[in-house]
C-alpha positions as CSV (number, residue, x, y, z in Angstrom):
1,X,122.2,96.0,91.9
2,X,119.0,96.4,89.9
3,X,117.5,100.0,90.3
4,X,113.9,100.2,90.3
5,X,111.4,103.2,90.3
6,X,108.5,102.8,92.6
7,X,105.4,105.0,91.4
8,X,102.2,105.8,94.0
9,X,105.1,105.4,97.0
10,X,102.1,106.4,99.9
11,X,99.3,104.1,99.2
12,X,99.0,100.6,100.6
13,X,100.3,98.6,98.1
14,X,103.1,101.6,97.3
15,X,104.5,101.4,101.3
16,X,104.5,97.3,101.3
17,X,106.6,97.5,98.2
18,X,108.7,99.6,99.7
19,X,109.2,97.3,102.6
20,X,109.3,94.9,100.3
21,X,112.3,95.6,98.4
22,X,114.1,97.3,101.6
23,X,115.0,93.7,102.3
24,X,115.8,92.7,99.1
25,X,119.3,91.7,98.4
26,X,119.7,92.8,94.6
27,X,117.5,95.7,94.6
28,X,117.9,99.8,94.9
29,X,115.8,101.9,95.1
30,X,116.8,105.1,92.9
31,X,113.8,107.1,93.2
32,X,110.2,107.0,94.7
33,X,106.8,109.4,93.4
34,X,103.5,110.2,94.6
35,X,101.0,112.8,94.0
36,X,101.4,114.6,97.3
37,X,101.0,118.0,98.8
38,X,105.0,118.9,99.1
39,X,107.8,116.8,98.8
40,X,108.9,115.1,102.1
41,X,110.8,112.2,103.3
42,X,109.4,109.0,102.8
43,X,110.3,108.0,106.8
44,X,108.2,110.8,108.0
45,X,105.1,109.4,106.0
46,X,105.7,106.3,107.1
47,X,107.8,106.2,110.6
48,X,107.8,102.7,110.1
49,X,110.9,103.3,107.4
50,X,112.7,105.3,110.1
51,X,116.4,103.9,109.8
52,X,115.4,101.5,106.6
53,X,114.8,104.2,103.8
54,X,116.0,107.6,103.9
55,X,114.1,109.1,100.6
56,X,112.3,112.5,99.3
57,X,109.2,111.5,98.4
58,X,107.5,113.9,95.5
59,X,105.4,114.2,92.7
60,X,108.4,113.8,90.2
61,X,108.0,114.1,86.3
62,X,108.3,111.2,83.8
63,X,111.6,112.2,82.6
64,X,112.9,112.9,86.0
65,X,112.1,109.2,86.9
66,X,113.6,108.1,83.4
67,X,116.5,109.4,84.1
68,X,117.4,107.9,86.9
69,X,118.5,104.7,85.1
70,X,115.9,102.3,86.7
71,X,115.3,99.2,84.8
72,X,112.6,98.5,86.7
73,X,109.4,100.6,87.2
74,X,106.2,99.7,89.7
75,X,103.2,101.3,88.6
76,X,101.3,101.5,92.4
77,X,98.9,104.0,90.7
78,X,94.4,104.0,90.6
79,X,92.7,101.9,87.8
80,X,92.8,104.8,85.1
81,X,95.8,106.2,85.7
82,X,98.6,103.3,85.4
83,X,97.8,103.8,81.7
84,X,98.9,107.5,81.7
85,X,102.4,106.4,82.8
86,X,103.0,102.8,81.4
87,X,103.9,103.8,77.8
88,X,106.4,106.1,78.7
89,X,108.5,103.9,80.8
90,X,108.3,101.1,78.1
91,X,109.1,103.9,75.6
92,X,112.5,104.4,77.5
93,X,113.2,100.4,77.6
94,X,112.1,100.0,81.4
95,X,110.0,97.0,82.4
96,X,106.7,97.9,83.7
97,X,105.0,96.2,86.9
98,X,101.4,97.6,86.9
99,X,99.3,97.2,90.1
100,X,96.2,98.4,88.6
101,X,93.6,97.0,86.1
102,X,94.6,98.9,83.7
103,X,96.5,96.4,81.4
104,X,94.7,92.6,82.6
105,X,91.0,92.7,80.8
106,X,92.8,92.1,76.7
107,X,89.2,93.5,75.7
108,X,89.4,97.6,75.4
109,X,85.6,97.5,75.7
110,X,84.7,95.5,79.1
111,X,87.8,97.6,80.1
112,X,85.3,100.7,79.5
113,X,82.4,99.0,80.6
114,X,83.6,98.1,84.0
115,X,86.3,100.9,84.6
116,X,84.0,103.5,83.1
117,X,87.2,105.4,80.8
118,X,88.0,104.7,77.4
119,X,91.6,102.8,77.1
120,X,94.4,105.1,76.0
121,X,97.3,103.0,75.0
122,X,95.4,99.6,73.7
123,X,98.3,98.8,71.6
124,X,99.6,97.9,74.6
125,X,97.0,95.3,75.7
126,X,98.0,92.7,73.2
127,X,101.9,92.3,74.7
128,X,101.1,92.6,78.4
129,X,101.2,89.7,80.3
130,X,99.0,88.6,82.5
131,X,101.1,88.1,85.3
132,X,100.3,85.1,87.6
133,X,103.4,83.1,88.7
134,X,102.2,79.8,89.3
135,X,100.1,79.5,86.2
136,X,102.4,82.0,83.2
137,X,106.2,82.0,84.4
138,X,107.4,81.2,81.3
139,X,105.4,84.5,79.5
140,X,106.2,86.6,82.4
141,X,110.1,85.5,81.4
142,X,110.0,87.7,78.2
143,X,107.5,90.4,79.8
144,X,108.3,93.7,79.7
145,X,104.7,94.8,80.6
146,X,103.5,92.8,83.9
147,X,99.8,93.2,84.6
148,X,100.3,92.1,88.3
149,X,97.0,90.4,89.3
150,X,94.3,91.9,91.5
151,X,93.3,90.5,94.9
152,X,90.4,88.6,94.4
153,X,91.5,87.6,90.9
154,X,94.8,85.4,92.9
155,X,93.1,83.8,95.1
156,X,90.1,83.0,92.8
157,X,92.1,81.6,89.8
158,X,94.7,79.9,92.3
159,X,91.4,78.1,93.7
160,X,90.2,77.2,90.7
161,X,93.5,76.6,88.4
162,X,93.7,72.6,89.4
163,X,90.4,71.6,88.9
164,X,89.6,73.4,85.7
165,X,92.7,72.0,84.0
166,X,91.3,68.6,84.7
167,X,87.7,68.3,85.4
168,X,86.6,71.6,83.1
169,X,83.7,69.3,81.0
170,X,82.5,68.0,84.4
171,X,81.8,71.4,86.0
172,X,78.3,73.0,85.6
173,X,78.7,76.2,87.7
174,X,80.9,77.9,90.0
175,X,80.5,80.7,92.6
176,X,82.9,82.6,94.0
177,X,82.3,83.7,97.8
178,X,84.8,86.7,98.8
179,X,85.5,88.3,101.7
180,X,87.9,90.9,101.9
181,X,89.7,93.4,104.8
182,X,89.1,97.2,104.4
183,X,92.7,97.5,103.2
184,X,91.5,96.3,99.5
185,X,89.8,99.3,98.7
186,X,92.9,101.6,99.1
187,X,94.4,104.3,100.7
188,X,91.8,107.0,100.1
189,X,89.2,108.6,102.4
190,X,85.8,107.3,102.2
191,X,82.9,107.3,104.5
192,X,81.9,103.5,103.7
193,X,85.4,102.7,105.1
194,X,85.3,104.8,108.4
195,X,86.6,102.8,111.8
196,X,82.7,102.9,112.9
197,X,81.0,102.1,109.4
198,X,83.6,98.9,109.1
199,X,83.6,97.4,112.8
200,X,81.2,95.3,113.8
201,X,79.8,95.4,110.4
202,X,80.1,93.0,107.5
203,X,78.2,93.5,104.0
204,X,78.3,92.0,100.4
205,X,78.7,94.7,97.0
206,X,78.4,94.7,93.5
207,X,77.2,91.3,93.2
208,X,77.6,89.9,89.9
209,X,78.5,93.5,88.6
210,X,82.7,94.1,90.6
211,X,84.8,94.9,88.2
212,X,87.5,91.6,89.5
213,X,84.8,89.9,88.0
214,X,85.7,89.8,84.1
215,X,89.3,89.6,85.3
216,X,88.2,86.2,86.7
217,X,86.3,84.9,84.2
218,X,89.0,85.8,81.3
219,X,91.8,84.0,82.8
220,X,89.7,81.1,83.9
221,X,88.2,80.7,80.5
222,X,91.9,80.6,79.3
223,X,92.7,77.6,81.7
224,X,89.2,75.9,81.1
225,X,89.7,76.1,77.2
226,X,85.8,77.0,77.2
227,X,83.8,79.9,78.1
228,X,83.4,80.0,82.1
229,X,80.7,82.7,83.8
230,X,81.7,82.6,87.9
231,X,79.2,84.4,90.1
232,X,81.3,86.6,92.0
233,X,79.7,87.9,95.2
234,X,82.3,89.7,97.1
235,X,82.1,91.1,101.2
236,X,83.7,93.5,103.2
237,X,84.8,92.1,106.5
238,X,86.1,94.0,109.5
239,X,89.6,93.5,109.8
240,X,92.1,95.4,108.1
241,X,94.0,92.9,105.7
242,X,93.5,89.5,104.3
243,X,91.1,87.4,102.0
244,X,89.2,84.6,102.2
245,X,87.8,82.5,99.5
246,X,84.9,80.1,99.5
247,X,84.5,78.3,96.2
248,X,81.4,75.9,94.7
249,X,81.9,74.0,92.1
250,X,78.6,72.1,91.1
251,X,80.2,69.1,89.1
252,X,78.1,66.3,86.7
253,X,80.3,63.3,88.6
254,X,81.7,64.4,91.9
255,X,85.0,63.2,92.9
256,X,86.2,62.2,96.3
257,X,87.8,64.7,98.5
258,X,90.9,62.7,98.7
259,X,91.0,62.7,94.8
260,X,90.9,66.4,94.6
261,X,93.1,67.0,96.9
262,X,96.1,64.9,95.3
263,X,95.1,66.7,92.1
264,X,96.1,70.2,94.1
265,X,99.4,68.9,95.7
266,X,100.4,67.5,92.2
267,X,99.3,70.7,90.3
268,X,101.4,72.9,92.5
269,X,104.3,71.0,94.0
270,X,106.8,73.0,93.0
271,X,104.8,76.3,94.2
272,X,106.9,77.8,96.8
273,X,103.9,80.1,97.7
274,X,101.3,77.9,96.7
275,X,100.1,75.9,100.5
276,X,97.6,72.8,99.7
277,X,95.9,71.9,103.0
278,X,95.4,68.3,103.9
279,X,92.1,66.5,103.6
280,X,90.0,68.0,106.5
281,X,92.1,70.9,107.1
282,X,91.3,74.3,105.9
283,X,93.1,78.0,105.8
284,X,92.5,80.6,108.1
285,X,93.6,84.2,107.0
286,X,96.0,84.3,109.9
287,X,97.8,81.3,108.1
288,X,98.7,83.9,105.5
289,X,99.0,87.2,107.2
290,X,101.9,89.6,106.2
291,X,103.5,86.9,103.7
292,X,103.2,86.4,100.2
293,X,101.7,82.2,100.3
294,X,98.2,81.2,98.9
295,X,97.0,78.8,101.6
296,X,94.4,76.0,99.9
297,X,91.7,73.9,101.7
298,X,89.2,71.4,99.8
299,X,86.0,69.6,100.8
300,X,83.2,67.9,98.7
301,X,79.8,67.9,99.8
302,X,76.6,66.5,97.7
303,X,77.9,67.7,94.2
304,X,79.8,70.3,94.8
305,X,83.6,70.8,95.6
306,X,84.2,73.5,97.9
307,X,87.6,75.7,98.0
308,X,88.8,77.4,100.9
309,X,91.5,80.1,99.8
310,X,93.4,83.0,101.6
311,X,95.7,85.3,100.9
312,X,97.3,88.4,102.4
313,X,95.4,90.8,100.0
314,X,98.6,93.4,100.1
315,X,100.9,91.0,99.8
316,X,99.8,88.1,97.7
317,X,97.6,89.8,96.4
318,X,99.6,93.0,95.5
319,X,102.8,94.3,96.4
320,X,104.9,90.5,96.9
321,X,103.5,89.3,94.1
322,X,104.6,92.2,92.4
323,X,108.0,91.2,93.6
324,X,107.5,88.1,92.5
325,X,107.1,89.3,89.6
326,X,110.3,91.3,89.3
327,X,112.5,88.3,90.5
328,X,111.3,86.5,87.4
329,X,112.1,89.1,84.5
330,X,115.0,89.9,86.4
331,X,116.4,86.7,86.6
332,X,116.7,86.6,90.3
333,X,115.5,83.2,92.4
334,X,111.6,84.3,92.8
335,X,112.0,84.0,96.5
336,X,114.1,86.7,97.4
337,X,112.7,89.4,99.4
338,X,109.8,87.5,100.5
339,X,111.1,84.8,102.4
């Protein structure tokens, strides 16, 4: 059984990795950390563990963790943070899975710029991978330090991946229309994300300015072979989990729907989690609810093709791909647990 280490066990993305790897058939669990208030059992945090994990959960030391002889660690920590613990685990030869920003952005300075801290362990940046299944398996292989993907970063790239590998010279412009449950922004209090602030309420932030936004533009600049600028306009929704994805892509000679979306099925046909629509059918984020797929849609109108994609932002976007993750650089069948 591989033992594994999971780090920031009570926010979102910590408790669906948890479930996560409950079910998993070649995992164990040896130990589970958070910053809390006094240790206590994991069940009690969560009820929803009653009967599946039995577990202290407390604000265990480095070393502790170390010692537990995980080969395995998941970093569900804050942006800022991760990069306290990462070198220590790799330090001790166990494979790090970070869920934060910390290690995706390769340039120290929009790190800064976006993230607002000054990177600690940069000599780090240039050996993590960045760690998106469908499009770096083979890098992710050799990884020992996974940057796992943000939310809007999956579903934008996986929207955009197929037609940028193809049609890159064609395309003028691209924007990026996000919309995202109240689960994205964490576990932590916040009046902006109070039951009656959210419900019945829907507005757009940081437009042009979120931090997802170099994340997107690095990785699809690596696919494009050229420098790509995505307006990204992202909304808060009220529901509790789930993105949806609305994509433009202005192009110089448009292409017929049909074309497109034979380019998608072909690019992704051996995707287990990657779902192309057929013409004139599109994803809702019910489609994708609780699971780890990236559901697809495609339509062209005028000049522009337009993307529909969804993805449970906890799962997909987070935790199971995080899992996904692990089945890879552990050599497992990168299904397991999530099917």
């Amino acid at each position: 059984m591989l033992k594994v280490i999971v780090c920031g066990a009570t926010g979102y993305t910590g408790l669906e990795i948890l479930k996560l790897l409950i079910k998993h058939p070649k995992v164990e669990i040896s130990a589970i950390s958070a910053k809390i208030d006094k240790p206590e059992n994991i069940a009690d945090i969560f009820p929803e563990l009653k009967g599946k994990l039995d577990m202290l959960c407390e604000e265990k030391s480095i070393p502790d963790l170390i010692k537990t002889g995980a080969k395995v660690v998941f970093l569900a920590l804050p942006h800022r943070v991760s990069m306290e613990f990462a070198p220590h685990f790799l330090k001790a030869g166990i494979k790090t899975i970070d869920l934060s920003a910390d290690y995706r952005l390769k340039d120290a300075g929009v790190y800064e710029e976006h993230y607002g801290k000054g990177h600690t362990s940069t000599e780090y940046l240039g050996s993590s991978v960045y760690a998106l299944p469908e499009l770096y398996r083979n890098k992710i292989k050799q990884a020992q330090l996974i940057a796992n993907p943000g939310c809007y970063p999956t579903a934008s790239i996986l929207s955009l991946a197929p037609l940028l590998s193809k049609m890159a010279g064609s395309i003028n412009d691209i924007t990026i229309d996000a919309k995202t449950g109240a689960s994205g922004a964490g576990r932590k209090a916040a009046l902006v994300f109070n039951f009656a602030e959210v419900a019945e309420n829907m507005w757009a932030y940081k437009i042009g300015t979120h931090q997802h936004s170099p994340e997107i533009n690095q990785e699809l600049s690596v696919i494009a072979k050229k420098d790509i600028k995505a307006l990204f306009v992202p909304h808060l929704v009220p529901m509790k989990r789930g993105i949806l994805i609305t994509t433009y892509a202005s192009l110089s000679k448009t292409p017929s729907v049909s074309e497109v979306v034979k380019l998608y099925k072909d690019f992704y046909k051996k995707e287990t989690f990657v779902r192309v629509y057929d013409e004139g059918k599109f994803p809702q984020t019910k489609d994708v609810y609780d699971s780890n797929f990236c559901d697809i849609g495609i339509a062209v109108s005028q000049n522009k093709v337009v993307i529909i994609s969804c993805i449970d932002n906890l799962i997909k976007g987070a935790s199971g791909q995080a899992v996904q993750n692990m089945n890879i650089i552990s050599g497992f069948d990168e299904t397991l647990g999530l099917i």
